[in-house]
TORMIKOL-160212 format. One record per atom (N, C-alpha, C): x, z, y; residue in three letters. Coordinates in steps of 0.2 Angstrom, whole numbers, plus 5000, padded with zeros to 4 digits. Atoms other than C-alpha are relative to their C-alpha. Last residue first. Example, Ala and Ser with C-alpha at 12.3 -4.5 7.8 and 13.67 -1.06 7.14 Angstrom:
// residues 2
499649994994Ser/506850364995Ser/499650035005Ser/500450004994Ala/506250394978Ala/500450005006Ala/
//
This chain:
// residues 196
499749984993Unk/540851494640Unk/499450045003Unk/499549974999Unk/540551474621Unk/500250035007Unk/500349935006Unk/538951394620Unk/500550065001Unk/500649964993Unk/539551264632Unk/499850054998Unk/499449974994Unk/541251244619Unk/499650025007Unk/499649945003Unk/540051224605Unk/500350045006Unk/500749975000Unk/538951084612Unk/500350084999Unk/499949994993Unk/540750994616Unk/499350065001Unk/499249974999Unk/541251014597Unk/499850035007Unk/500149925003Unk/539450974593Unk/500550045002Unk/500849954997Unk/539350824602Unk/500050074999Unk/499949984994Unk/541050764597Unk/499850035003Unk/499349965001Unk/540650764579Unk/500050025008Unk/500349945002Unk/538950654585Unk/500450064998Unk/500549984994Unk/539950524590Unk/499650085000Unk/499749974999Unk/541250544575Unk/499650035010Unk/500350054993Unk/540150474564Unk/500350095006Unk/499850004993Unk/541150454549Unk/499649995006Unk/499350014996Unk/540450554540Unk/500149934999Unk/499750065001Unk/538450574538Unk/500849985001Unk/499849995008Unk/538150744538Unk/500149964995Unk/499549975002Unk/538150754557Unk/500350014994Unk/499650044997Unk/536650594559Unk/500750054998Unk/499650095006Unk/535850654544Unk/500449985004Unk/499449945004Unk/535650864555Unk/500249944995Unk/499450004996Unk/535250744571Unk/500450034992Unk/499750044996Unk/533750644563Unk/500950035003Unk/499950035005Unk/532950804554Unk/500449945003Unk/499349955003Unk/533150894572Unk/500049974992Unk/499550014995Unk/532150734580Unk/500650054996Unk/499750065002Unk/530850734565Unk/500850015004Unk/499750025006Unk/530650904568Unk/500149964997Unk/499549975001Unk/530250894586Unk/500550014995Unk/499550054994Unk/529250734586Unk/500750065000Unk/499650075002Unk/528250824571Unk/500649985003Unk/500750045001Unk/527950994581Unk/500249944996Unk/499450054998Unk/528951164581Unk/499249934998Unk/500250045004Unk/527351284586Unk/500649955000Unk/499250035002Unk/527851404599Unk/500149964993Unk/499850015009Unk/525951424601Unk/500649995004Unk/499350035000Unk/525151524616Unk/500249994993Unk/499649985003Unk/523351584616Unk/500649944998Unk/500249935005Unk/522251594629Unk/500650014994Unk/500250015006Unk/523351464641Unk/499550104995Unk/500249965001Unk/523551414657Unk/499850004993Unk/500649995001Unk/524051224656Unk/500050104999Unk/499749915000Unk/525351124663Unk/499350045000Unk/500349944998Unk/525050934658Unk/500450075000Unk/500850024998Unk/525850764654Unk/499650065002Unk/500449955000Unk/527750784657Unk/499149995002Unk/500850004997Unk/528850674654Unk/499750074997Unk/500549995006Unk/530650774649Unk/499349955003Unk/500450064996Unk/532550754654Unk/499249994996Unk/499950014994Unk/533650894649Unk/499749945004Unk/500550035000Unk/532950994633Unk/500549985005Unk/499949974990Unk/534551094625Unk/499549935002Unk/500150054997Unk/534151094605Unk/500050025008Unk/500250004993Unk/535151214596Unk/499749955002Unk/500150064994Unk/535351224580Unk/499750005005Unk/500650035001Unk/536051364569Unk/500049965005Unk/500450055004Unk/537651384565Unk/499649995000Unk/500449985005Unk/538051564569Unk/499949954995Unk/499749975004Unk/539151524584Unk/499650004994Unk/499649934997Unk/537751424590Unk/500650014997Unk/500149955007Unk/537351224584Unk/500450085005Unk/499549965002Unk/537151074593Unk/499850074996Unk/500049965004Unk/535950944600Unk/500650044998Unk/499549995005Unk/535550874615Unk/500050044995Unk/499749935001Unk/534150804623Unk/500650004997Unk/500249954998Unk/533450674636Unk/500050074995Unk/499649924999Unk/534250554631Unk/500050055003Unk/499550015005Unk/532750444631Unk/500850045001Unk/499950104999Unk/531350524638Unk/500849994997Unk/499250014998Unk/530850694628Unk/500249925002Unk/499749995005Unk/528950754626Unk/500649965004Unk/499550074998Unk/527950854635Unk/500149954995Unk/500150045001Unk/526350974637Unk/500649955001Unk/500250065000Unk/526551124645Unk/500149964995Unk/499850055002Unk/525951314643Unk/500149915003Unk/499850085000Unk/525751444652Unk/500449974996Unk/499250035001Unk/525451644649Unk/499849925001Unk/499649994995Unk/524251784659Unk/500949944995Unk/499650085000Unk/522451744652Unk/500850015005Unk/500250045005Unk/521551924651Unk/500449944997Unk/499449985004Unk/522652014664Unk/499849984992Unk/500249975004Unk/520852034673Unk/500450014996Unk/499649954996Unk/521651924688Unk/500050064995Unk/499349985000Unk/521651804674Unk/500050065005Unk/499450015004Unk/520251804666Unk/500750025002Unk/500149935004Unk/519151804681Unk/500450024998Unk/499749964993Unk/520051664689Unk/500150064999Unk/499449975002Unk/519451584671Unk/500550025005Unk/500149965006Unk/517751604675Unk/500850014998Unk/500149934998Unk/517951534692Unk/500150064994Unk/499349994995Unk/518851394686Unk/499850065000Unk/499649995003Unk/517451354672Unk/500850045003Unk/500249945003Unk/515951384683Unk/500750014995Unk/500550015007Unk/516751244695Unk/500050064996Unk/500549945001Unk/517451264711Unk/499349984995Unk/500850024997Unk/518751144709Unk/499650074999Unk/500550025006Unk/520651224706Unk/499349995005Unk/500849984994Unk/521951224720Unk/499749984995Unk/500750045000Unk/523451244708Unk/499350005005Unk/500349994995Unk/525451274713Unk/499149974997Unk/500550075001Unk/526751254698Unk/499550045007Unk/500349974995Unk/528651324697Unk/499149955002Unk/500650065000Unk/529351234682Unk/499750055006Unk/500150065006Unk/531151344680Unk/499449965004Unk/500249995007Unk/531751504687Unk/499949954995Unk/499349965003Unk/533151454700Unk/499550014994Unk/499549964997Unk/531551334706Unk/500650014996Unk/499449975003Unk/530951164701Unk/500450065004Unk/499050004997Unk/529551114709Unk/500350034996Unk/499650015004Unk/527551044706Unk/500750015002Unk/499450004998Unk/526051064715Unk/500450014996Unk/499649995003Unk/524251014709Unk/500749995001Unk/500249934998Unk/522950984721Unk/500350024993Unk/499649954994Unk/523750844730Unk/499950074998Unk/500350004997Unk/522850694718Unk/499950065005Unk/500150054996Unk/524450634711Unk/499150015003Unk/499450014994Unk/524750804706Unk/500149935004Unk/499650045003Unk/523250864696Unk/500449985007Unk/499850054993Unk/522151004698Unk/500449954994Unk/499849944996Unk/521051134685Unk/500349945007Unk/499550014998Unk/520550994671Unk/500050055008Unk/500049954995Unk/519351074659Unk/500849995005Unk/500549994997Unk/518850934647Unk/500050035010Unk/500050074996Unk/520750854645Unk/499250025001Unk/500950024998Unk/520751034637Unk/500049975004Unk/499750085002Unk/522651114636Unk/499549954999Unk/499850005009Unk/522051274634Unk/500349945000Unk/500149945002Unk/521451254655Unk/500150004990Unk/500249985005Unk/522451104661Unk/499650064998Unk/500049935002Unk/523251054676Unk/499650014996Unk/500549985002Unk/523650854675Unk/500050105000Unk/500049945005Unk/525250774676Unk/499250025004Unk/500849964997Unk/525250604684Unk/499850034997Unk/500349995003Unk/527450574682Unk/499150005002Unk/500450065004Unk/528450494693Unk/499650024999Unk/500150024996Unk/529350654706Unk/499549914998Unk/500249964997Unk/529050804694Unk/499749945007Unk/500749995001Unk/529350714680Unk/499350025005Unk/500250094999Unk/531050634686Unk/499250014998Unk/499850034994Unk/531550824691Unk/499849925001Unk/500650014997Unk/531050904676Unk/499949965006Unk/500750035004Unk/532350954665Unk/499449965004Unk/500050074996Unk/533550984683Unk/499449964994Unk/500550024993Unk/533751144676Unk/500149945001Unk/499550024998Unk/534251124655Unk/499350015007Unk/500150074996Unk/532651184643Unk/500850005005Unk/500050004991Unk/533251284630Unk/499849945004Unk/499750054996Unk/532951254610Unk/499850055007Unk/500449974994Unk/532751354594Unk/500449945005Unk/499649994995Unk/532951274577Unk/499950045005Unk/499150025003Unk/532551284560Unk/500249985006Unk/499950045005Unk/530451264562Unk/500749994999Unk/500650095000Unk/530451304581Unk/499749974992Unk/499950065005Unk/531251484580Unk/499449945000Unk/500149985007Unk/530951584597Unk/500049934994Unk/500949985004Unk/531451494612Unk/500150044994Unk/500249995005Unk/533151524622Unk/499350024997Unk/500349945005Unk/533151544639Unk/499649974993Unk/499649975003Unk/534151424651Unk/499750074996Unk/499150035004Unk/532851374660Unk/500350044998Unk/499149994998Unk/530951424662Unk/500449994999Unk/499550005003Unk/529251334660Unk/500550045004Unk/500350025005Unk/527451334667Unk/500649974994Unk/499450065005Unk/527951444680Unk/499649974993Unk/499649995004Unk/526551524692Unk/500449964996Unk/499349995002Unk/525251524703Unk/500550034995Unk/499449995008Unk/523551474704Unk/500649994999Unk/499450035005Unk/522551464720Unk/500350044995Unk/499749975007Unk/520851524728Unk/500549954998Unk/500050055007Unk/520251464746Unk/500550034994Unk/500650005003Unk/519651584760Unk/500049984991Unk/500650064998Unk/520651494773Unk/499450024996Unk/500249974994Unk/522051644773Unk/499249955001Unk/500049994993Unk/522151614756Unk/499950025005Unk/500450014996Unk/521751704741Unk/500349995005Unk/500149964994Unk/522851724725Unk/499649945006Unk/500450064997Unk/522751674706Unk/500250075008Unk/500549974993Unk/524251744698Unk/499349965003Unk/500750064998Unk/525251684684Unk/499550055002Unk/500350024994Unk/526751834689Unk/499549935000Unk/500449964997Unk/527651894673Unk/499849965009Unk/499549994993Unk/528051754663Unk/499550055002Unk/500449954995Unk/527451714644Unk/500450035006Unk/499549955000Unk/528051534640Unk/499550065003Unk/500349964994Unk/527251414630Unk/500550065003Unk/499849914999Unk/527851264623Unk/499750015005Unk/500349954997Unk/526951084617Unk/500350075000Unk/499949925003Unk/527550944612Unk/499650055005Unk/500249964994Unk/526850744614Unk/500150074994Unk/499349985000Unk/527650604602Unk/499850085007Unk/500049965010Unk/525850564593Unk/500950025002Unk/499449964998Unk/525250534613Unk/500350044994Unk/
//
């Protein structure tokens, strides 16, 4: 996976709660839209809604604890891993195994120990745009993403990654290349969504 990124977001509400049957779940967003990230390495990026919507219905993503293919929580082609796109963003559901590892990090979390998520992606084929703010700096707008895991996290990285950096090195040759007027357009149009 040498094209696989990783953001985290901190939301208020990853919860563990008790159903009426007894049984413990994991809730909370494992991304939100339209909200600018912290600087990546010379960019920021937003995820676009609907990012998610081929990943959510193809994909076999994984729940994750740090991100740890050890410590897998649920997964969604095996029912115990829920996945939707709300108003907010990546909305996720976990029935976790009752293993020391779960319980321990239940703990955690109800203790406000472990309270951010991270997922695991990377971008299918036009699945981003690029442009620039007022300000000139670069925006990446996410809108079509695989997604291999959503993972509770002890500590959150906004880490830009190779695949990231390569992609915004690739956009800012393609703009500073004239004549490419493809690209021109893009930022014009990128400009004027920016602007409204």
């Amino acid at each position: 996976m040498k094209d696989k990124e990783t953001r985290c977001f901190t939301i208020d509400g990853l919860k563990v709660e008790t159903r009426a049957d007894g049984k413990r779940t994991i809730h909370g967003h494992a991304a939100v839209f339209n909200s600018l990230s912290e600087d990546l390495g010379g960019f920021r990026e937003m995820i676009a809604p609907g990012s998610f919507m081929d990943a959510i219905k193809t994909d076999d993503v994984r729940a994750l604890f740090n991100h740890n293919p050890d410590y897998v929580l649920g997964r969604n082609m095996a029912g115990t891993l829920r996945m939707v796109e709300d108003v907010r963003g990546l909305a996720i559901e976990i029935d976790p195994p009752d293993t020391q590892v779960c319980r321990d990090l239940m703990v955690s979390m109800e203790r406000g120990d472990i309270s951010q998520m991270s997922f695991g992606f990377s971008v299918r084929p036009n699945g981003q745009n690029w442009g620039t703010d007022d300000e000139g700096n670069a925006i990446r707008t996410l809108t079509s993403l695989r997604l291999f895991d959503v993972s509770p996290v002890t500590y959150p990285a906004y880490t830009a990654t190779d695949v990231a950096v390569r992609s915004l090195t690739e956009w800012k040759t393609a703009i500073e290349t004239p004549p490419n007027t493809q690209w021109q357009n893009c930022i014009r149009l990128r400009r004027l969504e920016l602007a409204i």
